[in-house]
Structure formats: structure tokens, C-alpha cells
C-alpha atoms as one frame of an Amber mdcrd trajectory, in Angstrom:
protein
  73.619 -83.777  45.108  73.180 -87.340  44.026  69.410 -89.297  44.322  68.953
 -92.468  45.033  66.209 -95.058  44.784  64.021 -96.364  47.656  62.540 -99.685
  48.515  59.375 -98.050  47.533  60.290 -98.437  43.899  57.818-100.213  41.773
  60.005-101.109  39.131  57.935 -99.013  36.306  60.875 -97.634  34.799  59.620
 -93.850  34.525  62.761 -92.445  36.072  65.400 -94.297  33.563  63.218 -92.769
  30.717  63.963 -89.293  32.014  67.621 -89.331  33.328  69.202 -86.968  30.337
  72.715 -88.810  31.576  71.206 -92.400  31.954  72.230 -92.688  35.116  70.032
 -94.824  36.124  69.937 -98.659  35.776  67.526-101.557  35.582  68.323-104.491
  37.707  66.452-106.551  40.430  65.690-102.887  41.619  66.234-100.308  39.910
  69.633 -98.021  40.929  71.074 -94.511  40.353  74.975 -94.487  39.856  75.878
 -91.598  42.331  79.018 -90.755  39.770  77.131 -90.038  36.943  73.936 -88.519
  38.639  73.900 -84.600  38.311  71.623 -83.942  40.708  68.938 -82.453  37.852
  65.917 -84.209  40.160  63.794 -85.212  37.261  63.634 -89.122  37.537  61.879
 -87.420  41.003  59.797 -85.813  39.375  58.439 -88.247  37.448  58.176 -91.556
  40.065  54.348 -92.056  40.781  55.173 -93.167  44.099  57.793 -90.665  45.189
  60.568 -93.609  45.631  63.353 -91.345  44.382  64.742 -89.305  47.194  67.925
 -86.860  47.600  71.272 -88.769  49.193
């Protein structure tokens, strides 16, 4: 199951350090590409304000 990011997002960049299949992009917000996501759940994990949820 894919993640995605929330409006919540903060823009810190904590879950692109983490994604073990970069993933995840920067960008005026930044976005998970659903293709490439594995569903691991540890840009989650580390989001200080819990902005990542499951899609």
C-alpha cells in the first residue's frame, strides 16, 4: 500500500532522507510517487508532524 503526503507537511525533508527507493520528491510540497513507493512506512515514521499517511 502506497503513502502519500498531507497538507500538513512542513517541508523538512525527513521522509526523502529515509525512503530506501527515493520515492519521494521535493517540489513546492513535497510528493510520494505511488509507483515506486513499497509501502515500507518509514518516511512515516520519521515525519515530526505525522503528515505522511497510508493511500
Amino acid at each position: 500500500m502506497a503513502y502519500k503526503i498531507t497538507d500538513a507537511c512542513v517541508g523538512c525533508g525527513a521522509c526523502a532522507a529515509q525512503c530506501p527507493v527515493e520515492a519521494i520528491k521535493d517540489g513546492a510540497k513535497y510528493e510520494i510517487d505511488a509507483d515506486k513507493c513499497v509501502g515500507c512506512g518509514a518516511c512515516a515514521a520519521q515525519c515530526p508532524v505525522e503528515a505522511i499517511k497510508e493511500d
